[in-house]
C-alpha positions in Angstrom: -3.6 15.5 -28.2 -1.7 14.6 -31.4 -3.3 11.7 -33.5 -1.7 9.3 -36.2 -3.4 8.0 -38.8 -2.3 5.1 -40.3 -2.1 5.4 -44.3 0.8 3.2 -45.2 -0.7 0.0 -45.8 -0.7 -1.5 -49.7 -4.4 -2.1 -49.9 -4.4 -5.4 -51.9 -7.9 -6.3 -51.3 -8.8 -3.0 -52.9 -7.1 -3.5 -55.9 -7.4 -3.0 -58.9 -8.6 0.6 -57.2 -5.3 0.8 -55.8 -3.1 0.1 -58.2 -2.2 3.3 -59.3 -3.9 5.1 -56.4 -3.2 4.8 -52.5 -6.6 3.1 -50.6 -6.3 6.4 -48.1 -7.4 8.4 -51.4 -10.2 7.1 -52.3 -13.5 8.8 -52.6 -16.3 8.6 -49.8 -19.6 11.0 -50.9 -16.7 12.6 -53.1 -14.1 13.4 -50.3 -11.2 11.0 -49.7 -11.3 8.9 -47.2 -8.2 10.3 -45.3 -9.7 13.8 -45.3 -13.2 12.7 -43.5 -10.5 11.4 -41.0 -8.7 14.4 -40.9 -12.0 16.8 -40.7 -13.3 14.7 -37.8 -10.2 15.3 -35.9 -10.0 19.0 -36.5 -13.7 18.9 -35.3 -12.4 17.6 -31.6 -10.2 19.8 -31.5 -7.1 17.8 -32.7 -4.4 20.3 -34.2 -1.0 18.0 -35.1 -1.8 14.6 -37.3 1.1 12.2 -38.0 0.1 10.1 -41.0 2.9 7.2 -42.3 2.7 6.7 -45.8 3.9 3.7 -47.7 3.5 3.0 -51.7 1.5 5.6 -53.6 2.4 8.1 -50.5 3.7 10.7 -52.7 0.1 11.5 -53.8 -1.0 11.8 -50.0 1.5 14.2 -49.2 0.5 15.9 -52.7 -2.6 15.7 -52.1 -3.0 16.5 -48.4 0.4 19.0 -47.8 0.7 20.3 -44.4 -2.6 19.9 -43.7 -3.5 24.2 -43.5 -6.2 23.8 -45.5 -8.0 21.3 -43.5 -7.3 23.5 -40.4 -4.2 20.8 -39.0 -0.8 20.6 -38.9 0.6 17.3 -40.5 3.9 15.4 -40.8 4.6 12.8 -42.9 6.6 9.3 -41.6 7.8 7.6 -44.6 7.9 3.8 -44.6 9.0 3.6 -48.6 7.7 0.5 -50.7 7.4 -1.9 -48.0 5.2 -1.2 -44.9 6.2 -1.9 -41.3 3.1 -3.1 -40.3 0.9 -1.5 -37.7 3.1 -1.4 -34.7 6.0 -1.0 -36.6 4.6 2.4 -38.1 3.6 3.3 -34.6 7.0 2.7 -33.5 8.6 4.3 -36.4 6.8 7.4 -36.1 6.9 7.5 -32.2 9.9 10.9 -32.2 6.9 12.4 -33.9 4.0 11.6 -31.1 6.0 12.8 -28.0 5.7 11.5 -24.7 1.6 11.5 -24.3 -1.0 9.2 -25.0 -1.6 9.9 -28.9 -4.9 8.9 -31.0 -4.4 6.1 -33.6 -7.0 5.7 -36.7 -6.8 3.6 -39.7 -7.3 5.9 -42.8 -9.6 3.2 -44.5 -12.8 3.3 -42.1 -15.7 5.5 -42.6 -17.6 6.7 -39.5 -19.2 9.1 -37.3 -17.4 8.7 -34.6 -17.1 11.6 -32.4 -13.0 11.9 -31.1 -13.9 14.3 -28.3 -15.1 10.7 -26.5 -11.6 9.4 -26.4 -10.3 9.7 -23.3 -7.0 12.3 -22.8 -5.1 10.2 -20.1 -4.7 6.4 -19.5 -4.9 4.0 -17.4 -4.1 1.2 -19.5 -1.2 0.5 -22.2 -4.2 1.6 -24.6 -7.8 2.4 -24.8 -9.7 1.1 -28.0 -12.7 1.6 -29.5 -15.1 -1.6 -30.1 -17.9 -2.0 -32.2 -20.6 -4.2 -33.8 -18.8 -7.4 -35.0 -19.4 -6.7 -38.9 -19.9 -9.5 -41.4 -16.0 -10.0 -42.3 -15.2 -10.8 -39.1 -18.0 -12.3 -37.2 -16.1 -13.7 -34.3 -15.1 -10.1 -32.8 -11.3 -9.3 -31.4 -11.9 -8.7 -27.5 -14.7 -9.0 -25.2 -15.6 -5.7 -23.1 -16.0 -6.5 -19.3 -16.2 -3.1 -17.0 -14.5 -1.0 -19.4 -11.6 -3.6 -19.7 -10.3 -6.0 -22.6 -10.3 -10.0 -22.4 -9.3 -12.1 -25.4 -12.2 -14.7 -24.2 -15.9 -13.7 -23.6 -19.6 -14.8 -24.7 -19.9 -11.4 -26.3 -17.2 -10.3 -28.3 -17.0 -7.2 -30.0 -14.5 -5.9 -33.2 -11.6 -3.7 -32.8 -12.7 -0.5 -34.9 -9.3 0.7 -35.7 -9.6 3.8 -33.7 -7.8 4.1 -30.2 -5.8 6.1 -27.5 -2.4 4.8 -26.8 0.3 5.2 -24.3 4.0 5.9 -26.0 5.4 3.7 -23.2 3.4 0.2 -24.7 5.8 0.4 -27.7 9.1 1.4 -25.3 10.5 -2.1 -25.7 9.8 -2.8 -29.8 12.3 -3.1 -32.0 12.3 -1.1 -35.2 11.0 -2.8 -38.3 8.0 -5.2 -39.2 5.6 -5.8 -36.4 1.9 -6.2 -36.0 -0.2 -4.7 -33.5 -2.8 -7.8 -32.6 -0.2 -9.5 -30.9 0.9 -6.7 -29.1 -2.6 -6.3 -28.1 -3.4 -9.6 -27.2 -0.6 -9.7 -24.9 -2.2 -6.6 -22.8 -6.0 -7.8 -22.9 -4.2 -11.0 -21.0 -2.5 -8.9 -18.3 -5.7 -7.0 -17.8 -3.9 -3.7 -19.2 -6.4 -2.9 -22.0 -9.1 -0.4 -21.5 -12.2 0.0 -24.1 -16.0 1.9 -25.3 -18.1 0.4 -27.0 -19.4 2.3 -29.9 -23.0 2.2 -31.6 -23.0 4.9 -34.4 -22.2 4.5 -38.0 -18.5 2.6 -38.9 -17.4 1.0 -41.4 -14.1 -1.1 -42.6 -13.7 -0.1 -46.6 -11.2 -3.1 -46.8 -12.5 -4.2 -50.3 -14.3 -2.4 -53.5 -17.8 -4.1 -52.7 -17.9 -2.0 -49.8 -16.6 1.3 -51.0 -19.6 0.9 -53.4 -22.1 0.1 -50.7 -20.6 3.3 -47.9 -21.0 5.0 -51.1 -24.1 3.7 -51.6 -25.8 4.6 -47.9 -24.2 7.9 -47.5 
């Protein structure tokens, strides 16, 4: 499977950390964040990463190159000073994926999830992986009924970020700005969302106070 890793985004919440460097860069048990990414892929066997970049994404591609040190082969989709937003990356990138289901990570979460339990082939527009609803977000995304999505549920779980999707969910997007939660919402209501629910260790580093605490545990 190839994976993207989405590395584009401006990280405002993070700043004044990213001000002069990208949130993908920064330092997790003193390895960047978009490396223990990378590493975990390698690990399940993943050998081509597409990573969109954004502001600051000169110093990924400086930093990172084409990815032969770390064992992968990556390419870079540029997205320049203003970000497309989530699907709009996806959809920018997708000459990149090819024509099966691809892996899609955020480069700002921290976790041990293992990749090899993604699944290889869908059944669904996309598979996503849910986990414990964390304090920033206490209401969850989707609830998890028989290994499929609803928007509505007593025990709702949060969208982790990490997920297997088909290229054909994006075939009718229009290239430019465009979120994914829409996108997704949309599916979960036609029943065309599958899911896991995940236990181990995850976190969203979406603001300095929890860089410090990851930092912190690990």
């Amino acid at each position: 499977m190839i994976a993207m890793i989405l590395a584009a985004g401006r990280g405002e919440r993070m700043r004044p950390l990213t001000d002069t460097v990208p949130k993908p860069l920064l330092e997790v048990a003193g390895k960047p964040l978009i490396v223990h990414q990378i590493e975990a892929l390698g690990l399940a066997g993943i050998e081509r990463v597409v990573i969109n970049t954004g502001r600051l994404g000169d110093q990924i591609q400086s930093h990172l190159g084409t990815g032969e040190s770390l064992g992968v082969s990556i390419l870079y989709s540029e997205e320049g000073d203003e970000p497309l937003e989530t699907a709009g990356g996806i959809v920018k990138a997708l000459p990149l994926l090819g024509n099966q289901p691809f892996i899609v990570t955020n480069a700002d979460i921290y976790s041990d999830f293992d990749y090899q339990g993604l699944p290889e082939q869908l059944d669904s527009h996309a598979h996503l992986v849910l986990v414990d609803n964390p304090p920033h977000n206490p209401d969850g995304d989707f609830a998890l009924m028989n290994g499929r999505l609803e928007n509505e549920g007593s025990q709702r779980l949060t969208y982790s970020g990490i997920g297997v999707y088909s290229p054909h969910f994006f075939k009718d997007c229009a290239h430019g700005k465009l979120p994914l939660a829409p996108l997704l919402r949309q599916s979960a209501q036609e029943n065309k969302l599958s899911g896991q629910y995940f236990t181990g260790y995850w976190s969203d580093i979406g603001t300095p106070e929890r860089l410090i605490e990851v930092n912190y545990k690990t």
